[in-house]
KEMI-218656 format. One line per field, with one value per residue: residue in one letter; x, y negated, z of N, C-alpha, C in turn. Coordinates in steps of 0.001 Angstrom, whole numbers, plus 500000, padded with zeros to 6 digits. Layout:
<nodes>
type <- (A ...);
n.x <- (X ...);
n.y <- (Y ...);
n.z <- (Z ...);
ca.x <- (X ...);
ca.y <- (Y ...);
ca.z <- (Z ...);
c.x <- (X ...);
c.y <- (Y ...);
c.z <- (Z ...);
</nodes>
This chain:
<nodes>
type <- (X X X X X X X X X X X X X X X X X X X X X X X X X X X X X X X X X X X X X X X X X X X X X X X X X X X X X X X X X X X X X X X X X X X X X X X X X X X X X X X X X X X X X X X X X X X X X X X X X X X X X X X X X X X X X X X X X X X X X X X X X X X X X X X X X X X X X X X X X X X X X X X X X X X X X X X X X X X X X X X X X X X X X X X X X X X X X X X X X X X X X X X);
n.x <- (500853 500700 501407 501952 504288 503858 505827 506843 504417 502665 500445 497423 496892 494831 491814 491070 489682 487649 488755 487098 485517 486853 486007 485346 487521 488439 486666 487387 488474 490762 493131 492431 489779 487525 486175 484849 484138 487100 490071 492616 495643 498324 496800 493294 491410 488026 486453 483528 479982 478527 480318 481766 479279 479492 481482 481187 478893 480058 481503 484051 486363 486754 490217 489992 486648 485494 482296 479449 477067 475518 474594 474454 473532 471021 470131 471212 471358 473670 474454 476302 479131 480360 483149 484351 485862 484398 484510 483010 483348 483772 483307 482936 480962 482693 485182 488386 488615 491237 490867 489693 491024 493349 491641 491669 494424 495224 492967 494363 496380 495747 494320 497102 498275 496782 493602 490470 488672 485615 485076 482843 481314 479949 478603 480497 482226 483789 486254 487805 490028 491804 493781 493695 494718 497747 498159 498165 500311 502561 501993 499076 495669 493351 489838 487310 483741 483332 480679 478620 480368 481346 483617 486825 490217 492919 496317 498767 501267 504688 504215 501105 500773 502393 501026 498495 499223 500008 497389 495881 497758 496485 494170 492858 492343 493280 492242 490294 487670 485351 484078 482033 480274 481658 481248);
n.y <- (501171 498188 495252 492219 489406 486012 482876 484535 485782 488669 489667 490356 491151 492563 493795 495968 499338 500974 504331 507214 509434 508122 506726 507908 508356 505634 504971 505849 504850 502701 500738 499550 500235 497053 496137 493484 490721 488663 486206 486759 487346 485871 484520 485174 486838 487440 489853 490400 490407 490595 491439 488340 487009 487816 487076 484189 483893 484489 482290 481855 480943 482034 481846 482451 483727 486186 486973 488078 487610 489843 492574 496026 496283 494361 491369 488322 485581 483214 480542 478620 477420 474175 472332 474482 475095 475616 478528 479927 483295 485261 488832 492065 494859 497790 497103 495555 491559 489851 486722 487219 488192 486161 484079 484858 485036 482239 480758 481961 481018 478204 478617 479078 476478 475021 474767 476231 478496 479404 482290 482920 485777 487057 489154 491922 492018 494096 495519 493657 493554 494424 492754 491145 492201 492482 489993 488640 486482 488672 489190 488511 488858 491286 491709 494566 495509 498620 500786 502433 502748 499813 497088 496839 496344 495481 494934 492634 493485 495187 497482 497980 496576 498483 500463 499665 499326 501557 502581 501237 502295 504885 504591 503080 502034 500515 498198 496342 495499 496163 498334 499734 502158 503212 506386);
n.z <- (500000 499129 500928 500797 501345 502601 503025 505153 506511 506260 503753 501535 498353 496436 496670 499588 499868 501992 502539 501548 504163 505890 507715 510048 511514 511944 513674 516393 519495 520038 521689 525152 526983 528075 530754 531665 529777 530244 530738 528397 527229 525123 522742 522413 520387 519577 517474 516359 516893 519182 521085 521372 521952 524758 525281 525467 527259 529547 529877 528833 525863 523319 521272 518470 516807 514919 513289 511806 512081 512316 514356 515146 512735 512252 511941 513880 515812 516941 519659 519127 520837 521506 519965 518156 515013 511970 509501 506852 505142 502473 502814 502120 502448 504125 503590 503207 502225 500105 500468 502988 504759 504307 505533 508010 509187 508885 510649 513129 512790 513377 515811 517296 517244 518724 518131 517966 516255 514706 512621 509851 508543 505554 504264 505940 508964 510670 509967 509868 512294 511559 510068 512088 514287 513117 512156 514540 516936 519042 522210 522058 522066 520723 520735 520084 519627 520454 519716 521740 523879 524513 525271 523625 523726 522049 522749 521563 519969 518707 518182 518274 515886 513990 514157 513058 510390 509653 509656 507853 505400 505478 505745 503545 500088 497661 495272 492616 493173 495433 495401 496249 498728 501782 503103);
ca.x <- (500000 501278 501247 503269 504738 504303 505945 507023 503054 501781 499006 497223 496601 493944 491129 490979 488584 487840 488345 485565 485665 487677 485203 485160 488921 488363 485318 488088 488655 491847 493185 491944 488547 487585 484735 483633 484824 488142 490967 493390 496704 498314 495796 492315 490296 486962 485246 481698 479035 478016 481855 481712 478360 479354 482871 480356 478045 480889 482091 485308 486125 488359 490368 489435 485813 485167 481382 478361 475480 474447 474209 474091 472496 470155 470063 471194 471777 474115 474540 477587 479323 480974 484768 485054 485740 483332 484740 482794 484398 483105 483942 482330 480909 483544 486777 489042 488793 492161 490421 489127 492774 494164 491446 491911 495383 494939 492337 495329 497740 495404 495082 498725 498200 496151 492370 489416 487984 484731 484700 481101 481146 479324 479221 481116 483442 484381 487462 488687 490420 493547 494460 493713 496284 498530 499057 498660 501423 502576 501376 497708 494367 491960 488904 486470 482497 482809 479399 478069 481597 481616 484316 488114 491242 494315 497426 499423 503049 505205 503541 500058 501230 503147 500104 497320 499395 500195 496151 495019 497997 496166 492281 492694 492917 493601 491157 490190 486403 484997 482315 481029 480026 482250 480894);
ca.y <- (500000 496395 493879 490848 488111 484463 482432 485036 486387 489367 489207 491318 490669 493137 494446 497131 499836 502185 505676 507924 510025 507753 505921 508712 508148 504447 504964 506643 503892 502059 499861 499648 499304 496294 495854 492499 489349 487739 485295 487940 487261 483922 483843 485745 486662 487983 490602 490952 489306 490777 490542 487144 486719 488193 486247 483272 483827 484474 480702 481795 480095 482493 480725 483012 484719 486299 487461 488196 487492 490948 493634 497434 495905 493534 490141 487978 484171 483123 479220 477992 476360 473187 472798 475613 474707 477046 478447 481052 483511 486769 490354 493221 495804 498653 496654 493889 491671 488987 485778 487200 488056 485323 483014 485537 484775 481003 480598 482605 479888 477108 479025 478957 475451 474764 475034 477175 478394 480814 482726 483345 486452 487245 490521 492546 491816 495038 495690 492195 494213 494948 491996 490281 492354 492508 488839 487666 487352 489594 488895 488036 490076 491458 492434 494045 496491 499881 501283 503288 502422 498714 496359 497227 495277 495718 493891 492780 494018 495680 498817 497891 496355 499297 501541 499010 499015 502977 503157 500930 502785 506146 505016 502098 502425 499254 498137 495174 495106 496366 498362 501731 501930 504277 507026);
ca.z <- (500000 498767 501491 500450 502486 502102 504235 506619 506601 505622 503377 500466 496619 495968 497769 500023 500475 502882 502079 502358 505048 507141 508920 511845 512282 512354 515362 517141 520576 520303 523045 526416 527675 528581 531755 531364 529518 531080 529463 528086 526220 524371 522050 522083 519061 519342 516247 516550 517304 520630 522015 521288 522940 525755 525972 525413 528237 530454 530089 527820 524988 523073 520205 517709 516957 513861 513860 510591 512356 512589 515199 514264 510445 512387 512145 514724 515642 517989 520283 519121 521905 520931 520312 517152 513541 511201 508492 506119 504031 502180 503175 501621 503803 503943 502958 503607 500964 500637 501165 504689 505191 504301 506434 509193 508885 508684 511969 514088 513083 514100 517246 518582 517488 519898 517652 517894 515091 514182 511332 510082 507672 504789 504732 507242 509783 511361 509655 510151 513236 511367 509711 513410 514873 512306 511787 515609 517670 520389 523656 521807 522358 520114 521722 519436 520349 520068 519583 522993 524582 525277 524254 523903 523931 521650 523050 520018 519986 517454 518257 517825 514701 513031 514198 512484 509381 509554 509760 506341 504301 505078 505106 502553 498912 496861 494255 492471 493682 496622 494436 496835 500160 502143 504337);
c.x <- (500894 500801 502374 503157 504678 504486 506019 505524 502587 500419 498509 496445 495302 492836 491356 490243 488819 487595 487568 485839 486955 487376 485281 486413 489339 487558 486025 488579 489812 491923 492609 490522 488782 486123 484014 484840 485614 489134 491956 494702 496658 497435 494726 491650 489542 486881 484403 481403 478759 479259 482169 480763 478860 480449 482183 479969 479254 481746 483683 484940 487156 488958 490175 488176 485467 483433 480767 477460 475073 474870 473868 472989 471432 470814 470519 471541 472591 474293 475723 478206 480370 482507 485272 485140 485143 484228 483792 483865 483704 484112 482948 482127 482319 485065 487058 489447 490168 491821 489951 490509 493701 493189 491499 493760 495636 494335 493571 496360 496825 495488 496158 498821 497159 494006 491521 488981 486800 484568 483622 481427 480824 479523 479800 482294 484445 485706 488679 489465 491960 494046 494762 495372 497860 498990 498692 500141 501852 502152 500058 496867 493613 491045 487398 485299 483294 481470 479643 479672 482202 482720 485815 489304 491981 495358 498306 500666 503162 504773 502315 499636 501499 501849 498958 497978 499445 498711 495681 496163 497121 494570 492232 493121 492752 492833 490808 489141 486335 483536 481256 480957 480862 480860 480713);
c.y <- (498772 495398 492933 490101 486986 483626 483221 485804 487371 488956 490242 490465 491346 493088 495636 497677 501128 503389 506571 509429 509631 507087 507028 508539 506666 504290 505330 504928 503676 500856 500289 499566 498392 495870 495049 491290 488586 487170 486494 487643 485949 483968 485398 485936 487762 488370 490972 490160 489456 490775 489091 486597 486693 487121 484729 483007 483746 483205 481177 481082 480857 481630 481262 483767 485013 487429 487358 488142 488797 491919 494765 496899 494806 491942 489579 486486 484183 481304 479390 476822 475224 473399 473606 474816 475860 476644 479846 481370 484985 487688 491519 494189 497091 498217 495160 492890 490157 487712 486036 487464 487010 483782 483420 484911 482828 480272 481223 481269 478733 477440 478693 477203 474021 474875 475664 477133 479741 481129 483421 484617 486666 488364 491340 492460 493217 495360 494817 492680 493800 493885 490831 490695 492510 491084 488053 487762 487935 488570 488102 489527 490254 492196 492935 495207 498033 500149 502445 503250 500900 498039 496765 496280 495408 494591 493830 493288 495059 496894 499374 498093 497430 500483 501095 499342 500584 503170 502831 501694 504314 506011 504106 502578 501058 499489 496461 494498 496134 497030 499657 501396 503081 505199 506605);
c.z <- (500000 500094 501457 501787 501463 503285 505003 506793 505539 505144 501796 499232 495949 497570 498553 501234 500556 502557 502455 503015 505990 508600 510438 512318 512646 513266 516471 518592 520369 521326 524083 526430 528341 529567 531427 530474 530491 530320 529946 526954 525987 523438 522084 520982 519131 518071 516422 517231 518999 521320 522239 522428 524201 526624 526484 526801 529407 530735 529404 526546 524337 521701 518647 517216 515577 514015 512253 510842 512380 514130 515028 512960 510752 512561 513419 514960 517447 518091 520019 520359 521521 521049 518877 515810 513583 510311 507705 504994 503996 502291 502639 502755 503383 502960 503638 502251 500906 500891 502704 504995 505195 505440 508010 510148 509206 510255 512894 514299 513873 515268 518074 518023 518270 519430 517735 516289 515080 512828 511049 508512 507034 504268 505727 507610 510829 511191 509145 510881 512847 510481 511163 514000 514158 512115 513575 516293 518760 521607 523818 522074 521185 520580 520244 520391 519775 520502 520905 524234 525116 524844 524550 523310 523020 521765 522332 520578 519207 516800 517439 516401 513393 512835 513063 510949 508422 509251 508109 505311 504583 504872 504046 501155 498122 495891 493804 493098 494617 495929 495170 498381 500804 503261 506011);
</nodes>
């Protein structure tokens, strides 16, 4: 799998989509559980909507949230709490497509420069994950839902990193469009 550098930053030229029959090895819990919403690492970045919420309600403010308005396929609206830039940007369900990588990528830097930002999805955000941890930098959080398991942590470092990247060369397959739904 091609991931270029610019500027020192990984980043991808094509699309890439998820191979079918990988989704059960991507459901698999990485990181820690996490109990309840608490400030976690130099920079935080929420995925999903209901992690967000929750960081929300809990009076955090993390500096990253990338969310699609939905909820297992349903609709959902969330109170923006003042403070975030919005940025939209399309993602295909079952892929990462390089504009969400590269604004994924983009919101991180404002981050360590001191910014908030929410990224509103269009399409699906789930597998925003691995460009999160892949381009934050160590001693950042990504917190995203696992389904019937509650929300889990991954603490960036080189590790994380080499593991996230080890994961999209074996479920990802490069493509120009984003044209099938995976499994």
């Amino acid at each position: 799998m091609e991931i270029t550098s610019r500027a020192g930053e990984p980043g991808i030229r094509s699309m890439l989509v998820l191979k079918r029959g990988c989704r059960p090895l991507l459901a698999e819990p990485k990181g820690e559980r996490l109990e309840r919403p608490e400030s976690i690492g130099r920079i935080t970045i929420c995925v999903g909507d209901r992690v967000t919420r929750e960081f929300w309600s809990a009076g955090l403010r993390p500096e990253v949230c990338v969310v699609d308005l939905r909820e297992e396929r349903r609709r959902v609206s969330l109170e923006i709490p003042p403070g975030y830039t919005l940025t939209t940007v399309d993602n295909p369900r079952g892929a990462i497509s390089p504009d969400a990588w590269r604004v994924v990528g983009e919101a991180i830097r404002s981050a360590v420069g001191g910014e908030r930002r929410l990224l509103i999805v269009r399409g699906e955000e789930d597998l925003l994950c691995f460009p999160a941890v892949i381009l934050a930098p160590d001693g950042s959080a990504v917190v995203y839902g696992q389904p019937g398991e509650g929300m889990r942590v991954i603490k960036v470092n080189e590790e994380e990193r080499e593991r996230a990247l080890s994961l999209l060369d074996l479920c990802f397959e490069v493509t120009g469009v984003a044209d099938r739904s995976p499994d």
